[in-house]
N, CA, C and O atoms as a GROMACS GRO file, in nm:
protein
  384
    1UNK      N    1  11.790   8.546  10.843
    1UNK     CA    2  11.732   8.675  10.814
    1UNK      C    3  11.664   8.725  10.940
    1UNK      O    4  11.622   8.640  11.019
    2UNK      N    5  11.642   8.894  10.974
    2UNK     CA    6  11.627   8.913  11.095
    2UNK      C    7  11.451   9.038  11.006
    2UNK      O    8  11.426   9.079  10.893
    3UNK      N    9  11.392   9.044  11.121
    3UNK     CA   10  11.315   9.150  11.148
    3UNK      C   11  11.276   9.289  11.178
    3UNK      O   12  11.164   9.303  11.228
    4UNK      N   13  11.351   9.398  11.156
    4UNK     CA   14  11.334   9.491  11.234
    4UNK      C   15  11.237   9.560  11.272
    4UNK      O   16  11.231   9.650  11.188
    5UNK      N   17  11.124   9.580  11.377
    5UNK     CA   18  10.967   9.654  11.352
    5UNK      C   19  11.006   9.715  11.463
    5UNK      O   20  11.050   9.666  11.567
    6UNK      N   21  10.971   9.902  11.413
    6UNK     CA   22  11.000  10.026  11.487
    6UNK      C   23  10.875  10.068  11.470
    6UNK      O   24  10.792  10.077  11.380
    7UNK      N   25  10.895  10.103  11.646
    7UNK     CA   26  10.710  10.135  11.642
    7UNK      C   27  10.710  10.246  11.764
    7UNK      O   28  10.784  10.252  11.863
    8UNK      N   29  10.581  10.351  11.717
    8UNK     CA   30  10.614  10.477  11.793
    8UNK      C   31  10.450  10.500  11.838
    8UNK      O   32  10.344  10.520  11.778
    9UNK      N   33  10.505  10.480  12.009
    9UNK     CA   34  10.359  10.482  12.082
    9UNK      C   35  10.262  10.622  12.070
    9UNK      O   36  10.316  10.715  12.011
   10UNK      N   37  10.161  10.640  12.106
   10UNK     CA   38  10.057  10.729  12.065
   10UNK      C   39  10.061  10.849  12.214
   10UNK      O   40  10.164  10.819  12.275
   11UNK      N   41  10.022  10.915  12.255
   11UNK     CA   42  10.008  10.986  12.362
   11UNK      C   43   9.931  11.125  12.365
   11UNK      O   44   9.943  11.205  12.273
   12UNK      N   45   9.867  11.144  12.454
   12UNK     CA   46   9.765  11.300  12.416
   12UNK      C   47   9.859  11.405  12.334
   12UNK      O   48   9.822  11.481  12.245
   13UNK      N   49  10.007  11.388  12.395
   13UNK     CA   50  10.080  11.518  12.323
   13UNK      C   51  10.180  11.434  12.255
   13UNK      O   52  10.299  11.464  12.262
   14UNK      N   53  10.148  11.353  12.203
   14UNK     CA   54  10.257  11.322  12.101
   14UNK      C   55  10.219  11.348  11.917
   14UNK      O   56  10.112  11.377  11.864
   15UNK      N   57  10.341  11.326  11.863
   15UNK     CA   58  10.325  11.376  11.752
   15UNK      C   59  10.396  11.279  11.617
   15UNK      O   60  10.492  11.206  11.641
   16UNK      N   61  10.341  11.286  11.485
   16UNK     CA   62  10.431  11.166  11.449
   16UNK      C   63  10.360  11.221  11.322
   16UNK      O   64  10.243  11.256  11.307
   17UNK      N   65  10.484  11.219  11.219
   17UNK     CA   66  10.431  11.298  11.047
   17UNK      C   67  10.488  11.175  10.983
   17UNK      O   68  10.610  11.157  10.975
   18UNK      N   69  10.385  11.080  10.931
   18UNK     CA   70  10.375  10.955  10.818
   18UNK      C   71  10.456  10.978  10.732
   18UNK      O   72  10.541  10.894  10.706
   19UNK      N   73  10.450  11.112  10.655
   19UNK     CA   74  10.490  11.145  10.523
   19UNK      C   75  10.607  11.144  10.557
   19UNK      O   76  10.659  11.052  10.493
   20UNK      N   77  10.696  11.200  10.633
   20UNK     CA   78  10.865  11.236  10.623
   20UNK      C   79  10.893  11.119  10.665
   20UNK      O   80  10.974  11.074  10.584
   21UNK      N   81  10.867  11.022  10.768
   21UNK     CA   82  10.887  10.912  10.781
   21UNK      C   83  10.893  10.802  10.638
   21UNK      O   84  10.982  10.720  10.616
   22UNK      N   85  10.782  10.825  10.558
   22UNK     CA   86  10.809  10.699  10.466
   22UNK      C   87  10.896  10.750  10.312
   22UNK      O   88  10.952  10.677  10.231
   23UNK      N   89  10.877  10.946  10.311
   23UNK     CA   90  11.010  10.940  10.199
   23UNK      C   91  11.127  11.009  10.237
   23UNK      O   92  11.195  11.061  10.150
   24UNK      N   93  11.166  11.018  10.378
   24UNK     CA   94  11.294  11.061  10.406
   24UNK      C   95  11.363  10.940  10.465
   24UNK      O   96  11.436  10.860  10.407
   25UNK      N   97  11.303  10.943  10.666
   25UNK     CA   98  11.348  10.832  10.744
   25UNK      C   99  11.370  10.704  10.719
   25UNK      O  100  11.456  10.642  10.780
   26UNK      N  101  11.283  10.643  10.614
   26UNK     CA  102  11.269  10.509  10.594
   26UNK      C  103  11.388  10.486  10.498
   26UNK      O  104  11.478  10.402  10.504
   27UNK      N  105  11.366  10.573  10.416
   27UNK     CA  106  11.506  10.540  10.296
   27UNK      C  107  11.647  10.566  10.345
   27UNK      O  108  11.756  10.538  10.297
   28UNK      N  109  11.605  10.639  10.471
   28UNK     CA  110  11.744  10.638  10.484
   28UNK      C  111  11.868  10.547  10.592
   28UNK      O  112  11.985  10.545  10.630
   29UNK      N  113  11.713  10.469  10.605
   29UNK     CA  114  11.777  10.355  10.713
   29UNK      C  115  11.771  10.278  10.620
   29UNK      O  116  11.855  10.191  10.645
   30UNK      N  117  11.700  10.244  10.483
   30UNK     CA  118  11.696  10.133  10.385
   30UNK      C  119  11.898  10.133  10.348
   30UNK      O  120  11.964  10.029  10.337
   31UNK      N  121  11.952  10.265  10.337
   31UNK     CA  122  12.026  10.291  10.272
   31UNK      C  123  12.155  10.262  10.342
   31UNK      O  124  12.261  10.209  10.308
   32UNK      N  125  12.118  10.306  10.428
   32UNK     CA  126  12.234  10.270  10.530
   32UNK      C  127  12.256  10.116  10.569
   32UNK      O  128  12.371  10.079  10.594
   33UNK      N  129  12.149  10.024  10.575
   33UNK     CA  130  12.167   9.863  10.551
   33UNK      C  131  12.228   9.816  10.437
   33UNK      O  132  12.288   9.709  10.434
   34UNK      N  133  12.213   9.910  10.320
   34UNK     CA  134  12.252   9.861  10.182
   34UNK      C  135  12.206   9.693  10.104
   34UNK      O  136  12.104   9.645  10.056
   35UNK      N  137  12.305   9.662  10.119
   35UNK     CA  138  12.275   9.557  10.040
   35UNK      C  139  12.222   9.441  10.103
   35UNK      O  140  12.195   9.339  10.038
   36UNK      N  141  12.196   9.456  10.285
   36UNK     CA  142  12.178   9.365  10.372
   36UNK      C  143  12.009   9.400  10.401
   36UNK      O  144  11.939   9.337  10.480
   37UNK      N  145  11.967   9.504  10.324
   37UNK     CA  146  11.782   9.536  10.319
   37UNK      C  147  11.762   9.431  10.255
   37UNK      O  148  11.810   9.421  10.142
   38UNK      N  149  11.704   9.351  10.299
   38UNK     CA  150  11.618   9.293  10.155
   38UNK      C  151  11.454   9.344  10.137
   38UNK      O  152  11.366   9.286  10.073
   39UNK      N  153  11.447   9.451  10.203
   39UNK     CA  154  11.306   9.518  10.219
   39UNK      C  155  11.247   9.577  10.302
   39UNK      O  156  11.286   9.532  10.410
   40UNK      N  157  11.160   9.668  10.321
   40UNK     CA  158  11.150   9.742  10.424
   40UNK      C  159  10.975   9.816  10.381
   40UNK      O  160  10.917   9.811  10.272
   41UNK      N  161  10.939   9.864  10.484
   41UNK     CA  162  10.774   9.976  10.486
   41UNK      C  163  10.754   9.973  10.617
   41UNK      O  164  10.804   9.920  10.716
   42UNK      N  165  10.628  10.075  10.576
   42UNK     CA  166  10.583  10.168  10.643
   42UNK      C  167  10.474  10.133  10.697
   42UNK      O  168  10.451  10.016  10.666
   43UNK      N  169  10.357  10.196  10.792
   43UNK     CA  170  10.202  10.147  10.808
   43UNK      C  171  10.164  10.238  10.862
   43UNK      O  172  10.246  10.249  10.952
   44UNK      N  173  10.093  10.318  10.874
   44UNK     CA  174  10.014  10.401  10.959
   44UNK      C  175   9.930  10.248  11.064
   44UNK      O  176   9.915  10.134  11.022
   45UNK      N  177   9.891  10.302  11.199
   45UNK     CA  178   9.818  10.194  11.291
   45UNK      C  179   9.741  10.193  11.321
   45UNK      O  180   9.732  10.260  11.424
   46UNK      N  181   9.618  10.130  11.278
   46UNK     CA  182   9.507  10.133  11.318
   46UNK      C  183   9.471  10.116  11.490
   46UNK      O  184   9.393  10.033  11.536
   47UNK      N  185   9.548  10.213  11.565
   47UNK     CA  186   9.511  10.176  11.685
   47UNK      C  187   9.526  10.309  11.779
   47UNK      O  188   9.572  10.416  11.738
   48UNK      N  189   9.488  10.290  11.882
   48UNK     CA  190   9.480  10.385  12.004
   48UNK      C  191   9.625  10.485  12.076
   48UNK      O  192   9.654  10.598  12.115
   49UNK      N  193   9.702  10.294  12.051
   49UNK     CA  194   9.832  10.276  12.133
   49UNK      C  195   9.915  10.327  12.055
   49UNK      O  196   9.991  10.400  12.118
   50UNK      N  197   9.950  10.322  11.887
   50UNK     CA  198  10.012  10.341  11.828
   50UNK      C  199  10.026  10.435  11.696
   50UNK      O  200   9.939  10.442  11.610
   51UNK      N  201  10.123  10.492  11.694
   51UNK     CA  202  10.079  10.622  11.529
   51UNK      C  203  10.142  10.529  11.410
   51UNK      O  204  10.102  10.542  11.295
   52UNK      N  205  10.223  10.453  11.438
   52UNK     CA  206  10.263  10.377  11.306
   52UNK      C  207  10.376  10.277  11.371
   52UNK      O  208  10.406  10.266  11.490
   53UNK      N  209  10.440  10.196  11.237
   53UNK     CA  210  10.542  10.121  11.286
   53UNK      C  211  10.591  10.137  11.149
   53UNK      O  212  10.513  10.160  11.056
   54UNK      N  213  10.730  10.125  11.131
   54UNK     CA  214  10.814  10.081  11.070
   54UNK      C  215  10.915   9.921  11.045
   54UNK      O  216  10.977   9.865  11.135
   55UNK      N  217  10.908   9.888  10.942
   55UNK     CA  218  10.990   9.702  10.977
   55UNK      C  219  11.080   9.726  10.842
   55UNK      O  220  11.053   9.791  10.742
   56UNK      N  221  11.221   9.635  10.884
   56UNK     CA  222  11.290   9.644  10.749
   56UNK      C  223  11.329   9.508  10.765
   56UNK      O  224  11.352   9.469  10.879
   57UNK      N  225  11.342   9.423  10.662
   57UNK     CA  226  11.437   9.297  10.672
   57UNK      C  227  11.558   9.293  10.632
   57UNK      O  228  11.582   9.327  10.516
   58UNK      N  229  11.685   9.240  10.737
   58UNK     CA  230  11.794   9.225  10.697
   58UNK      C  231  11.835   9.099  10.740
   58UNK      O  232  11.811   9.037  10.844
   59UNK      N  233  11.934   9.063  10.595
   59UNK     CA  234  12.011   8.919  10.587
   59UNK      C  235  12.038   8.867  10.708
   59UNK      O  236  11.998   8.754  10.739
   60UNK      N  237  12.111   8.944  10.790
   60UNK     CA  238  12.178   8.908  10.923
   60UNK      C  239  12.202   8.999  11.055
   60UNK      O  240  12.244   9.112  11.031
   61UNK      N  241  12.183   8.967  11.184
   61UNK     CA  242  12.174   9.039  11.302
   61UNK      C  243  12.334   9.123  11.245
   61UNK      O  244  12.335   9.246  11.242
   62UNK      N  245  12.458   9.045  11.204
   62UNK     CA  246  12.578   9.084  11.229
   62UNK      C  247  12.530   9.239  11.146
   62UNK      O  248  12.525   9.342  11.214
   63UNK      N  249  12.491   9.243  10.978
   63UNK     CA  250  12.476   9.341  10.907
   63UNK      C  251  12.403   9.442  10.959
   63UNK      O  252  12.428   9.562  10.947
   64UNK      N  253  12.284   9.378  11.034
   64UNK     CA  254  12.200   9.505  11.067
   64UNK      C  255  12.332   9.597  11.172
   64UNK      O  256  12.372   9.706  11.133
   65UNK      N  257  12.380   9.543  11.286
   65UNK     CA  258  12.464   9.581  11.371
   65UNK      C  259  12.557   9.702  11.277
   65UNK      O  260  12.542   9.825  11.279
   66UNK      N  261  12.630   9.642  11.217
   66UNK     CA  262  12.745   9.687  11.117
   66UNK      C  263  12.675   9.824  11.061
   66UNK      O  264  12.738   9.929  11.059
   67UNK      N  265  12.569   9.816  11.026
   67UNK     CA  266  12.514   9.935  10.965
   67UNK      C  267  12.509  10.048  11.054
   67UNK      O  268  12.555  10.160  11.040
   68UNK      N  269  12.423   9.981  11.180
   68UNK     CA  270  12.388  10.124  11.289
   68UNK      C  271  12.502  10.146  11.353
   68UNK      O  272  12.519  10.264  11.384
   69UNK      N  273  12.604  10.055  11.391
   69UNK     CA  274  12.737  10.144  11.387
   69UNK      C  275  12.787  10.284  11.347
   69UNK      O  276  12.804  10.395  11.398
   70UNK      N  277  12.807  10.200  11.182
   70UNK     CA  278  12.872  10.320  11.102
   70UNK      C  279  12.715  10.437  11.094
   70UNK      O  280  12.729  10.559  11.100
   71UNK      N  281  12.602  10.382  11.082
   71UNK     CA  282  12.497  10.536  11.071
   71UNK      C  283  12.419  10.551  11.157
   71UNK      O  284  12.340  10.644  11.144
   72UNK      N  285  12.407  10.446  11.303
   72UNK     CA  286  12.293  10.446  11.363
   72UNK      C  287  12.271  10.629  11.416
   72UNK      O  288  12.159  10.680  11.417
   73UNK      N  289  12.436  10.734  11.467
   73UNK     CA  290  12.391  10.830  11.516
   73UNK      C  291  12.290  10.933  11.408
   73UNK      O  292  12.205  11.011  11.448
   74UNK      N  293  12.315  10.916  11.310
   74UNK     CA  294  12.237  10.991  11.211
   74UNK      C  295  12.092  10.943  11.198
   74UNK      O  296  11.997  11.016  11.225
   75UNK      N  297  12.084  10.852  11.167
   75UNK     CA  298  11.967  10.792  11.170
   75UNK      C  299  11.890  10.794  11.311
   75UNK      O  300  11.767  10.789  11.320
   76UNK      N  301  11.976  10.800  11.420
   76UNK     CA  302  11.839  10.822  11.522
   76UNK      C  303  11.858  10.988  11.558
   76UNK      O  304  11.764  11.035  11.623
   77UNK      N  305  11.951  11.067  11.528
   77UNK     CA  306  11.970  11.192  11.516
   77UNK      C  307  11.830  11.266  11.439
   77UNK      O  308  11.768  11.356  11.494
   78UNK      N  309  11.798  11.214  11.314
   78UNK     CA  310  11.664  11.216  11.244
   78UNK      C  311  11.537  11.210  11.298
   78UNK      O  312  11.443  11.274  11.251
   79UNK      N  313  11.527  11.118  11.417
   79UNK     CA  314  11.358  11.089  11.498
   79UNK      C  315  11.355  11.232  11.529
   79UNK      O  316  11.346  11.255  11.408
   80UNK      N  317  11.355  11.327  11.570
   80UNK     CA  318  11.328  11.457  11.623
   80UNK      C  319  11.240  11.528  11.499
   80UNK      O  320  11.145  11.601  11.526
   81UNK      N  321  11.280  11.498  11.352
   81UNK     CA  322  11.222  11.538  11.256
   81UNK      C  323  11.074  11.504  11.233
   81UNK      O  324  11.008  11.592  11.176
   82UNK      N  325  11.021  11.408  11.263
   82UNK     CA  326  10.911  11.343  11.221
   82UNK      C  327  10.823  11.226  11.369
   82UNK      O  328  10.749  11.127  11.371
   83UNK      N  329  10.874  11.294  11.447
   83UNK     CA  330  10.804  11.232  11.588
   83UNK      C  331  10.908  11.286  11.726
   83UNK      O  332  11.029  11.294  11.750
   84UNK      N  333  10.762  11.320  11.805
   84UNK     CA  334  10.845  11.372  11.938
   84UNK      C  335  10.852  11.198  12.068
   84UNK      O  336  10.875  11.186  12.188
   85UNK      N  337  10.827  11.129  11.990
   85UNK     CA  338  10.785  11.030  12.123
   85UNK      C  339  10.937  10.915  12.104
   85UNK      O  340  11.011  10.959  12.016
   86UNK      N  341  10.964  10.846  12.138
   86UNK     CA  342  11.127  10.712  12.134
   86UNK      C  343  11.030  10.569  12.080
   86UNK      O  344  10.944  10.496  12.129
   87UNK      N  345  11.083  10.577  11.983
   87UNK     CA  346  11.052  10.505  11.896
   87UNK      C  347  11.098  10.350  11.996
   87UNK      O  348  11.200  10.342  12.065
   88UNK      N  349  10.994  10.240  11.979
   88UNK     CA  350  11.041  10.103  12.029
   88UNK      C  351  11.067  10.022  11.929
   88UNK      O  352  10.998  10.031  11.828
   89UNK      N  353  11.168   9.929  11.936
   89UNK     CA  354  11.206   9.875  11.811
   89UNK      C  355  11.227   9.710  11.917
   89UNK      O  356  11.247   9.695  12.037
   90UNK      N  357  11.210   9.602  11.797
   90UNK     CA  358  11.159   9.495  11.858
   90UNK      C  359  11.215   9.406  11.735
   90UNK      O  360  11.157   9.425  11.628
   91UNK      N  361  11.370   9.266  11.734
   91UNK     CA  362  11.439   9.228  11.675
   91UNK      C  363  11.423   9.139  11.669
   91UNK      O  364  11.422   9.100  11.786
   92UNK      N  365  11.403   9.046  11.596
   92UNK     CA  366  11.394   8.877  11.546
   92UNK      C  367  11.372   8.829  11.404
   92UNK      O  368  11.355   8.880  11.293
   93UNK      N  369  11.383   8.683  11.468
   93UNK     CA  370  11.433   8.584  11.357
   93UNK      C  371  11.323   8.540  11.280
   93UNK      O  372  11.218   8.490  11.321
   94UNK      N  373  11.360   8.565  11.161
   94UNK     CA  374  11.240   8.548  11.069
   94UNK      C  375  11.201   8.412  11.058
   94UNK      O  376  11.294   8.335  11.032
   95UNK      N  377  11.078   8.358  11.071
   95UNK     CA  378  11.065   8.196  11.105
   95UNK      C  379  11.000   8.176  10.975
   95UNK      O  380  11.004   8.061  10.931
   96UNK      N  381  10.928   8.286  10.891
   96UNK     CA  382  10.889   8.236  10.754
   96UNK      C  383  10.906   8.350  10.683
   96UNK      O  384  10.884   8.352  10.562
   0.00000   0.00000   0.00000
């Protein structure tokens, strides 16, 4: 099982809307993993550096791949909606 945590840095002019992120963006990367989500959320960040992160878990590196294939352009086509800054995303192996 893998990790996915997407995380979108903070900046004087940056911008980032929680809400469309956790009932549009999020479901629609849940959806596009399908049956290889085994779960996924949201967080607003308690921090300086950061406006939030996003993490989803999937079964396998191969599935997550397979997914953003077939939807990754849509799905990152979407960041423009709900944040002006490039989202960092950070992949690993779930150890528990």
């Amino acid at each position: 099982m893998i990790s996915v945590l997407i995380m979108y840095p903070k900046s004087d002019d940056s911008t980032f809307d929680m809400d469309y992120y956790v009932e549009t963006h999020m479901p629609m990367l849940a959806s596009a993993l399908g049956d290889a989500c085994v779960g996924w959320g949201a967080s607003t960040a308690k921090s300086k550096t950061w406006h939030g992160y996003g993490w989803a878990l999937c079964e396998s590196q191969e599935a997550f791949d397979a997914a953003m294939a077939k939807a990754g352009g849509d799905i990152m086509g979407d960041v423009p909606n709900y944040t002006n800054v490039q989202p960092e995303m950070i992949i690993g192996d779930v150890a528990r």
